[in-house]
Backbone as numpy.savetxt, mean C-alpha at the origin, in Angstrom:
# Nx Ny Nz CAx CAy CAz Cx Cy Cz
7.41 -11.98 -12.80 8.31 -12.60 -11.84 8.60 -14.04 -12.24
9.61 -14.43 -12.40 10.11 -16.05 -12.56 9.89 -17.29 -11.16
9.33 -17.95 -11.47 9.20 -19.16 -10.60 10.55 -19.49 -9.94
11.03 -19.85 -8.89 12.16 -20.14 -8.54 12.71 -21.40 -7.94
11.57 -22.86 -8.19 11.83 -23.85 -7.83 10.22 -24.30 -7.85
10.14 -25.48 -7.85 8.54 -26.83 -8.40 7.55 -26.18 -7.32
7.99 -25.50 -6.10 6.82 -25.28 -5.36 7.18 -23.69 -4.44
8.24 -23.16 -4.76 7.91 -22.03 -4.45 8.12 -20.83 -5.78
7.24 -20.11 -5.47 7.50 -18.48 -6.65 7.90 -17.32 -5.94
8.49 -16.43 -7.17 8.84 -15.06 -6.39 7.69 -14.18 -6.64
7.73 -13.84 -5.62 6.53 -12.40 -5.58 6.93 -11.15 -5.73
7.72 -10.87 -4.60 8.45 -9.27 -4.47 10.30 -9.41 -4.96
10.44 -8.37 -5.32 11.82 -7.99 -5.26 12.63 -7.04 -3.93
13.69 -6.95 -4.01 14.02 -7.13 -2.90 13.57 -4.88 -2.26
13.80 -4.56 -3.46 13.41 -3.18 -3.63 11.99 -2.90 -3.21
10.60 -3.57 -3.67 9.60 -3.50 -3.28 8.98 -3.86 -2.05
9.92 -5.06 -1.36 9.81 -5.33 0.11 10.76 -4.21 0.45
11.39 -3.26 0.45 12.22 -2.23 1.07 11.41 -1.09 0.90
10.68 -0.83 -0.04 9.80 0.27 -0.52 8.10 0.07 0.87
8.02 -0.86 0.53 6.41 -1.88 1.65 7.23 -1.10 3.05
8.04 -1.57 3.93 8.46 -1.50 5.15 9.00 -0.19 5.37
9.58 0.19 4.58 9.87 2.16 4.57 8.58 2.72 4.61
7.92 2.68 4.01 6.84 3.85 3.94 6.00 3.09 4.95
6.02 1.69 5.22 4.59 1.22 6.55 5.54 1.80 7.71
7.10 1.87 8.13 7.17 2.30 9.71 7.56 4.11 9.35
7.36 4.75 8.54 6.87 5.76 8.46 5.54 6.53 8.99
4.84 5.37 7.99 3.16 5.83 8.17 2.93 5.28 9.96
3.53 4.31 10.41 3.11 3.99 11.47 3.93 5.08 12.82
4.95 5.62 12.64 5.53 6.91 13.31 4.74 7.61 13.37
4.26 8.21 12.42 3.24 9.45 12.10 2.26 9.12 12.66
1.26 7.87 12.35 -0.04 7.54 13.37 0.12 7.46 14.88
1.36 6.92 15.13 1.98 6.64 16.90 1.78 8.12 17.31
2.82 9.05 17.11 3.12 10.35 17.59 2.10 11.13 17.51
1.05 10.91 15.99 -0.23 11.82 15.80 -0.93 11.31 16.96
-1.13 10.45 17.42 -2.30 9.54 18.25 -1.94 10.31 19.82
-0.34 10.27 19.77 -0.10 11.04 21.47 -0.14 12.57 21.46
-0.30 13.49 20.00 -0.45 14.52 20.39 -2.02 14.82 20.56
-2.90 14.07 19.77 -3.93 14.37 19.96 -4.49 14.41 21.18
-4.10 13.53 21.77 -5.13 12.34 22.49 -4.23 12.98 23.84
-5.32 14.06 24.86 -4.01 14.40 26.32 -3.43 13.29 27.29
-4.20 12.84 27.53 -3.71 11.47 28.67 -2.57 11.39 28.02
-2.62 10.83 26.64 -1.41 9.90 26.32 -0.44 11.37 26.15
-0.40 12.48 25.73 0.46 13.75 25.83 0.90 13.55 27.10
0.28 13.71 28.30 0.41 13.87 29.48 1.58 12.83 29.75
1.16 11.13 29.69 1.87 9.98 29.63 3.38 10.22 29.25
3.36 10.75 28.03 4.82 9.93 27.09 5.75 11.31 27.56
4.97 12.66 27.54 5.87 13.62 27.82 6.57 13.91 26.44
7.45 15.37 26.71 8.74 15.56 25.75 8.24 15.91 24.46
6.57 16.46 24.16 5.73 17.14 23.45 6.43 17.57 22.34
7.79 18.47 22.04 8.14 18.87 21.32 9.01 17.66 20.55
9.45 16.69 21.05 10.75 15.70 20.34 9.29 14.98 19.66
8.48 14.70 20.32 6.95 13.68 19.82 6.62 14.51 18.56
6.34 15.62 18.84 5.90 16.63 17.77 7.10 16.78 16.27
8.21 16.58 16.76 9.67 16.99 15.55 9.69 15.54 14.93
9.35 14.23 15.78 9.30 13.05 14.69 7.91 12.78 14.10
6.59 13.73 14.65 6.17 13.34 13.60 5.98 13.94 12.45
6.59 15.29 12.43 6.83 15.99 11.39 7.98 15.55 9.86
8.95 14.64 10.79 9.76 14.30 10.35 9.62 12.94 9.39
8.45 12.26 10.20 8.46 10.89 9.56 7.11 11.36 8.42
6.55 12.13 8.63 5.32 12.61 7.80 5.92 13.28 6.63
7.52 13.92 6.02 7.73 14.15 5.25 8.53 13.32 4.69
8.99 11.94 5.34 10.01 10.94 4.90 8.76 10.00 4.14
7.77 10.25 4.27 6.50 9.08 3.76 6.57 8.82 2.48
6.42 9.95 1.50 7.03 9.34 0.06 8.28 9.18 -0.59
9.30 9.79 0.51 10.72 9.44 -0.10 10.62 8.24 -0.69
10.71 7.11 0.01 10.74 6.00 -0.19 10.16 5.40 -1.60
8.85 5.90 -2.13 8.44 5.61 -3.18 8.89 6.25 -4.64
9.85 7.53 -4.28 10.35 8.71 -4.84 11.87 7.36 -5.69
12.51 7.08 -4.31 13.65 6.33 -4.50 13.41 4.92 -5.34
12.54 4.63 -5.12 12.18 3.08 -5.72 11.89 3.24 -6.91
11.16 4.59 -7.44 10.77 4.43 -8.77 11.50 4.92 -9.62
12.69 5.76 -8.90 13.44 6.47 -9.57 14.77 5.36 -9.95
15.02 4.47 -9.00 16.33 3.52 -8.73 16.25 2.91 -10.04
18.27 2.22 -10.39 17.76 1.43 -11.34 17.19 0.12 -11.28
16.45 -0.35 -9.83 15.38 -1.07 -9.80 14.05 -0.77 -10.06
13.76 0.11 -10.88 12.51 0.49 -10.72 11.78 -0.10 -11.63
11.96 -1.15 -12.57 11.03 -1.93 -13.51 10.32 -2.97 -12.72
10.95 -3.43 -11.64 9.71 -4.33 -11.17 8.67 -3.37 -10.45
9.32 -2.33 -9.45 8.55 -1.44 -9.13 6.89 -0.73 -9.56
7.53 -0.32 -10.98 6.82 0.25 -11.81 6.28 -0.75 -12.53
5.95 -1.80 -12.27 5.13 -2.92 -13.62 4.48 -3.06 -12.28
4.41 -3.26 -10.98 3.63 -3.49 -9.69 2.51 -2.34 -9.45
3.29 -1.19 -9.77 2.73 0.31 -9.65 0.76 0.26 -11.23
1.57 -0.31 -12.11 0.83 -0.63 -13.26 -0.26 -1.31 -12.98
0.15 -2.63 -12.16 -0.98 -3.53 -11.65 -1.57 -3.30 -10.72
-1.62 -2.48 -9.59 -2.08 -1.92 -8.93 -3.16 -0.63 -9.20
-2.92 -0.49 -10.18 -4.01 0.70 -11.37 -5.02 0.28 -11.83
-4.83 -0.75 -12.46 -5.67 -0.93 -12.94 -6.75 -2.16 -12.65
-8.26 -1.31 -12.82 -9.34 -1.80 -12.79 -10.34 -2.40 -13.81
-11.02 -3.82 -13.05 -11.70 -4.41 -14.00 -13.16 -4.28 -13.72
-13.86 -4.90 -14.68 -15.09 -5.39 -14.03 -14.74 -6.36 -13.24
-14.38 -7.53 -13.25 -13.93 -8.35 -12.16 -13.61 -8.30 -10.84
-12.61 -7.08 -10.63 -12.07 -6.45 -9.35 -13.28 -5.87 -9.10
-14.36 -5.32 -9.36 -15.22 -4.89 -9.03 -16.46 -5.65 -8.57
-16.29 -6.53 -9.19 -17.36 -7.78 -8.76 -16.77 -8.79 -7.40
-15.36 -8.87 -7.56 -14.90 -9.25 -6.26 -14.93 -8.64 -5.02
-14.85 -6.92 -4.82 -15.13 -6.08 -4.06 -16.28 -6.16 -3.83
-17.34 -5.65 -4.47 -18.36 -5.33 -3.99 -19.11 -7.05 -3.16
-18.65 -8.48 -3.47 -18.56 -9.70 -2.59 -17.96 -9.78 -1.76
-17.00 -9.04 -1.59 -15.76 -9.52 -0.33 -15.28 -10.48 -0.84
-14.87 -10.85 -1.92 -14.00 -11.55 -2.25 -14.69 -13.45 -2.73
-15.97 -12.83 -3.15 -16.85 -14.26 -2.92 -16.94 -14.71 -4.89
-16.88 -13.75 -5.57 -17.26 -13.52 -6.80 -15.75 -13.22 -7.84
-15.66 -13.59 -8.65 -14.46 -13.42 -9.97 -13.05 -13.89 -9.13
-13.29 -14.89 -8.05 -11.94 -15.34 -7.89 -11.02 -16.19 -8.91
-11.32 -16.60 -10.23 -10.45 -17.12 -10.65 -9.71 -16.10 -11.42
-10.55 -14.45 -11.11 -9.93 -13.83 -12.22 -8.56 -12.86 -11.18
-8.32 -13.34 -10.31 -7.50 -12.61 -9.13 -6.10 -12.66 -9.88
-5.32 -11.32 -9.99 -4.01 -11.38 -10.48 -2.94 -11.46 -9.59
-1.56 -10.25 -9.95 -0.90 -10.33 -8.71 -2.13 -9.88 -7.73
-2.70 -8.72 -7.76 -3.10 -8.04 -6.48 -4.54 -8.14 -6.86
-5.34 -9.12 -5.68 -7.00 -8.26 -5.54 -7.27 -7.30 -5.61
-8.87 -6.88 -5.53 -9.54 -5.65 -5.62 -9.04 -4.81 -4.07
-8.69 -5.36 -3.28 -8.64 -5.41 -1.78 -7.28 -4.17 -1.60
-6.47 -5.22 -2.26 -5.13 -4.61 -2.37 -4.88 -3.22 -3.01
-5.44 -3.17 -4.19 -5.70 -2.10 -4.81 -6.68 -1.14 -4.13
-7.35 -1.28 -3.44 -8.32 -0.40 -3.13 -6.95 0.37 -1.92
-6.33 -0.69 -0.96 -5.47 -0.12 -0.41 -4.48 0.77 -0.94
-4.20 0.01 -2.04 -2.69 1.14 -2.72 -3.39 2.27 -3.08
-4.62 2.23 -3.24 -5.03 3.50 -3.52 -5.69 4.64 -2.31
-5.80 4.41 -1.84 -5.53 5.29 -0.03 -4.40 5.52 0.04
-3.56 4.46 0.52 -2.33 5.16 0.49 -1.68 6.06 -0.53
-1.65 5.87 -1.83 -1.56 7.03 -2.98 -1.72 8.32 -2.68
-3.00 8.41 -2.09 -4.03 9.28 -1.56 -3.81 9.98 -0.58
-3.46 9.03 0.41 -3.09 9.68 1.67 -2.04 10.39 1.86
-0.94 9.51 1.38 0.60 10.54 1.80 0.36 11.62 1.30
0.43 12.59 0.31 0.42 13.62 0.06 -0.79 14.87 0.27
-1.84 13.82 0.46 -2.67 14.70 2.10 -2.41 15.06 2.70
-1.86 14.65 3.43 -1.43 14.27 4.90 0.40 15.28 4.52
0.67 15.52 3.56 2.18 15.92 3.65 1.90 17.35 3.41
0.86 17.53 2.82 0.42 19.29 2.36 -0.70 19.70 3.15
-0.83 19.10 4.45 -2.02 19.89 5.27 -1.33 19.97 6.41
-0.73 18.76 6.91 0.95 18.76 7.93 1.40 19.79 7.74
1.95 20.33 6.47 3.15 21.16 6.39 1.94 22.73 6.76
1.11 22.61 6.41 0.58 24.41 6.09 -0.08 23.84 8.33
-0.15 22.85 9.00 -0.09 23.75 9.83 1.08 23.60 10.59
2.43 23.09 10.26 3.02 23.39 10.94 4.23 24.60 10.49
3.90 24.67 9.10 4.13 26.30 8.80 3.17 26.84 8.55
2.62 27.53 9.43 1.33 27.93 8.76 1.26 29.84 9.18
2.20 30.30 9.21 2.17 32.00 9.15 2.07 32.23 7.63
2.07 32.01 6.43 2.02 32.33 5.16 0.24 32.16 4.86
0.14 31.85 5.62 -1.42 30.92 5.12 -2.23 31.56 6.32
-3.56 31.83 5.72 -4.66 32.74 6.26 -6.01 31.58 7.48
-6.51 31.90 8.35 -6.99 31.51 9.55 -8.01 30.33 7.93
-8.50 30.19 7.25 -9.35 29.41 6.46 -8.66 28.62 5.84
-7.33 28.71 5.57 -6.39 27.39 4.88 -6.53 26.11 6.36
-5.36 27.39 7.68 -5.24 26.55 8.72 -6.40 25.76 8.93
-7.89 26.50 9.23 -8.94 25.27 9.77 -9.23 24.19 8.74
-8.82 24.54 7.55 -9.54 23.30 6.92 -8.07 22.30 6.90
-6.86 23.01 6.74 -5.81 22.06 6.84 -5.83 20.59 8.01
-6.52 21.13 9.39 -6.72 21.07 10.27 -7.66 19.67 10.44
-8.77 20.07 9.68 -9.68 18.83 9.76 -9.63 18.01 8.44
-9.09 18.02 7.53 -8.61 16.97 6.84 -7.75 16.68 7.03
-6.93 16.80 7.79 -5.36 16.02 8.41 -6.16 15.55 9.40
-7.27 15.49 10.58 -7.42 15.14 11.41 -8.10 13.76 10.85
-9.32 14.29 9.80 -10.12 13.43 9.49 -9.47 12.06 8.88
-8.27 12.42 7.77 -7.55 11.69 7.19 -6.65 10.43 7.88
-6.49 11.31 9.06 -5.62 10.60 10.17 -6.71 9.46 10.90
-7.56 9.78 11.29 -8.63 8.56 11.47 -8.85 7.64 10.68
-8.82 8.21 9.19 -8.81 6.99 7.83 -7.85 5.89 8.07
-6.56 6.68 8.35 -5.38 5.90 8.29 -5.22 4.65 9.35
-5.67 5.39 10.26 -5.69 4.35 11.30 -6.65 3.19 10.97
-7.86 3.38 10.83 -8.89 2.28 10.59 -8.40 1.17 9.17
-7.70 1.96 8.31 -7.16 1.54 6.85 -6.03 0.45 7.85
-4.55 0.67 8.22 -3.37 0.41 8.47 -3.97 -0.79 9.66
-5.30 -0.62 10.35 -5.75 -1.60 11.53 -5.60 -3.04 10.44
-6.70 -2.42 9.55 -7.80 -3.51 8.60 -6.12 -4.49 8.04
-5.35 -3.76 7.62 -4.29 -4.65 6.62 -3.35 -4.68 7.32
-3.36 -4.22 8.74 -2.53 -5.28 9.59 -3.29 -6.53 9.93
-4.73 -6.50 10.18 -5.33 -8.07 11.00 -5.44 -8.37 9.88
-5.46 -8.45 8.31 -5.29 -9.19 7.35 -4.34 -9.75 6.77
-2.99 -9.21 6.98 -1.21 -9.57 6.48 -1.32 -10.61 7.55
-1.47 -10.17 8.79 -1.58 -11.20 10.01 -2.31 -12.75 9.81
-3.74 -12.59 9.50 -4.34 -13.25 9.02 -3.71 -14.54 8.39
-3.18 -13.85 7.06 -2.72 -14.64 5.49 -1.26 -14.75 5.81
-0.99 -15.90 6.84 0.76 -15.95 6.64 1.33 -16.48 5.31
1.03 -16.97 4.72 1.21 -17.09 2.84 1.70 -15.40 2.53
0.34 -14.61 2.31 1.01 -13.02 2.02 2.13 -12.50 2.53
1.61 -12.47 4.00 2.95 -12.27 4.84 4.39 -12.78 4.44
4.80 -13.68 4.06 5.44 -14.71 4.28 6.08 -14.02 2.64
5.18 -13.50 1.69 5.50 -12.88 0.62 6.12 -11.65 0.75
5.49 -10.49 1.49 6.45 -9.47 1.62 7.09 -9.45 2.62
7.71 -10.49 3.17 9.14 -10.67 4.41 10.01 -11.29 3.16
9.73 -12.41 3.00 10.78 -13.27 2.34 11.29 -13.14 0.59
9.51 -12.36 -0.13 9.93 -12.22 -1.01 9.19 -13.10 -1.93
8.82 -14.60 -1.09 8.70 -15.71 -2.06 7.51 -16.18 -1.49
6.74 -17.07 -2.32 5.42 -17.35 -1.99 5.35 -19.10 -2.40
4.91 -19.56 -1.76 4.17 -21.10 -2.11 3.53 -21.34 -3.42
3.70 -22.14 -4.59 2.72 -22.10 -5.51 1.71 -22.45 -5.22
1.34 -23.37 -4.54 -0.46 -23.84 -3.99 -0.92 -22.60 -3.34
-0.15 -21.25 -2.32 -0.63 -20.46 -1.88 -1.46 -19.07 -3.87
-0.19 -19.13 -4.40 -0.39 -18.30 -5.50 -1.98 -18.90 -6.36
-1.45 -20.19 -6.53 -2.98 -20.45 -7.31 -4.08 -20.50 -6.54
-4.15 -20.85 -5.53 -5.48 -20.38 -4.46 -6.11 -18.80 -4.26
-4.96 -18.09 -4.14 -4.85 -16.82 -3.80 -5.31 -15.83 -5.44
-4.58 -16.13 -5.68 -3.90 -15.38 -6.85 -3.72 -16.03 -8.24
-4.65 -16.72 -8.32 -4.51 -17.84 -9.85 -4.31 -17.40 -11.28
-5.17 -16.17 -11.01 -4.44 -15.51 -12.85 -3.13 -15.35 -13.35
-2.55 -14.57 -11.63 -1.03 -14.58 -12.03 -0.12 -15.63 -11.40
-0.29 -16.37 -10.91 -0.19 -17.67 -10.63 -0.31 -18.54 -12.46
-1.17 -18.48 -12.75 -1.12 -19.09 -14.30 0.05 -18.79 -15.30
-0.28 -17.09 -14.87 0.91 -16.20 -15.99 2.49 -16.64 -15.32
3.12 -16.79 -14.34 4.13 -17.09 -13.99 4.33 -18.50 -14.73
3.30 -19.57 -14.09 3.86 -20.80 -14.82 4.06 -20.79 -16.39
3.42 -19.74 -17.35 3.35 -19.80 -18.15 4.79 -18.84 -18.67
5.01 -18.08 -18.23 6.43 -17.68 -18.27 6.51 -16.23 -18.57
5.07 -15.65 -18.45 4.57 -14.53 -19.20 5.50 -13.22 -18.21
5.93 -13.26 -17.28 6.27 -11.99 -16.51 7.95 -12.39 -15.91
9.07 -13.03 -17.02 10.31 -13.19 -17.08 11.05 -11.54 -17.07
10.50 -10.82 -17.82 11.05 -9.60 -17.60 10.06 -8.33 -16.79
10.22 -8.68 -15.31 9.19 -7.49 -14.88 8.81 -6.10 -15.34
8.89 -5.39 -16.22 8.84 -4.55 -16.41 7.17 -4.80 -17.66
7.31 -6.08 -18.25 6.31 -6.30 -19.05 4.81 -6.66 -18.23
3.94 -5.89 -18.28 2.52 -6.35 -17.33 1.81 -6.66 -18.61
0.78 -7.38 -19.10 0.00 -7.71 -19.61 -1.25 -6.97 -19.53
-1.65 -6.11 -20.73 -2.60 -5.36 -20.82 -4.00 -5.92 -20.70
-4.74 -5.94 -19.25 -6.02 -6.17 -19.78 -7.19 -5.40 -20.49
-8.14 -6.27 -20.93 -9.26 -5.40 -22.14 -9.97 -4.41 -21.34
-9.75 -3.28 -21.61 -10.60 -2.17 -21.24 -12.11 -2.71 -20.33
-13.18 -3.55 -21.00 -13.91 -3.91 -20.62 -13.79 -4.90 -19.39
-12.64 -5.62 -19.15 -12.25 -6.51 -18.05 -13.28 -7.63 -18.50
-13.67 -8.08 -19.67 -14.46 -8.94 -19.82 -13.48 -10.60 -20.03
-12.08 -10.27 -20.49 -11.57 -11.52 -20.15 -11.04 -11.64 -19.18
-11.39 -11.11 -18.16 -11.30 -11.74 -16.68 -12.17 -11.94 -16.15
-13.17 -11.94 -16.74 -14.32 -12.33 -15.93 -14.22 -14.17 -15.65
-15.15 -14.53 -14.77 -15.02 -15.90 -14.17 -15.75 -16.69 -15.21
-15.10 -17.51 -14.97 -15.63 -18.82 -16.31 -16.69 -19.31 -15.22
């Protein structure tokens, strides 16, 4: 990403903040509507069982469009160099995780261990959640042992989601800097080098002018380790 003036940088493109907010009021449809069919009071409450039931079927198969379109678009090089960094793991990210974030902070890129651990649930989740959805809400092809287990890993999964989507809402909330990154796009440089100093370095240095180029780290993650 290119710096865009002495004290602010770009973070997101305008595709990847469109990709973030598509698939979060997706996932958050699906948790709303899952939450009132489960749960009777609130069935009882909202009423209209079947329209509750058709959006969340609906928003539960719109969940990876969005990531389908982004990577496919001809925006998809910043996309896909984000998708890259989000993969990959260090020793570092691992030493920052298992601290909470106390250990290998100078080696923090675009995305913490934090972040990544998220993109990777979500990875995870949508297509859980889109092939256990679908077998029970078509589920005459499929035998009484698909349905129950479809059943409790969509249920179980659906509890993940919620506790996951709680955690990195009171944290986006938290970090109005982050925030402030996937609304606007653009980030503070004092927020980037605090936050995010490796790639905070690599920007000033000019290293990520063409997004599509990520910088390979060493298998071992030993040059990211903390000085």
């Amino acid at each position: 990403m290119n710096a865009v003036g002495p004290s602010v940088v770009a973070r997101f493109s305008r595709a990847e903040r469109a990709l973030h907010w598509a698939t979060a009021v997706a996932v958050l449809v699906c948790a709303v509507t899952g939450l009132v069919l489960y749960v009777g009071p609130l069935t009882a409450l909202v009423g209209r069982r079947t329209l509750v039931k058709d959006t969340h079927v609906v928003a539960g198969l719109a969940m990876p469009v969005p990531l389908i379109v982004a990577y496919a678009g001809r925006w998809r090089a910043a996309v896909r160099a984000d998708v890259r960094r989000l993969s990959r793991w260090t020793r570092a990210d691992r030493r920052w995780l298992w601290s909470r974030g106390r250990e290998a902070t100078d080696a923090v890129g675009k995305f913490n261990a934090g972040q990544k651990l998220n993109a990777a649930f979500v990875a995870g989740m949508i297509p859980t959640m889109v092939v256990t959805g679908s077998i029970m809400r078509w589920y005459e092809p499929f035998d009484l042992t698909y349905r129950t287990g479809a059943t409790f890993v969509h249920d179980w999964t659906a509890i993940a989601t919620w506790v996951v989507v709680a955690g990195h809402i009171a944290l986006g909330l938290a970090d109005t800097g982050a925030l402030r990154g996937i609304v606007t796009g653009r980030v503070t440089r004092a927020w980037a080098e605090h936050r995010h100093p490796r790639w905070a370095a690599e920007v000033a240095a000019g290293d990520h002018d063409d997004p599509a180029v990520v910088p390979e780290p060493p298998a071992d993650g030993s040059a990211l380790a903390p000085r």
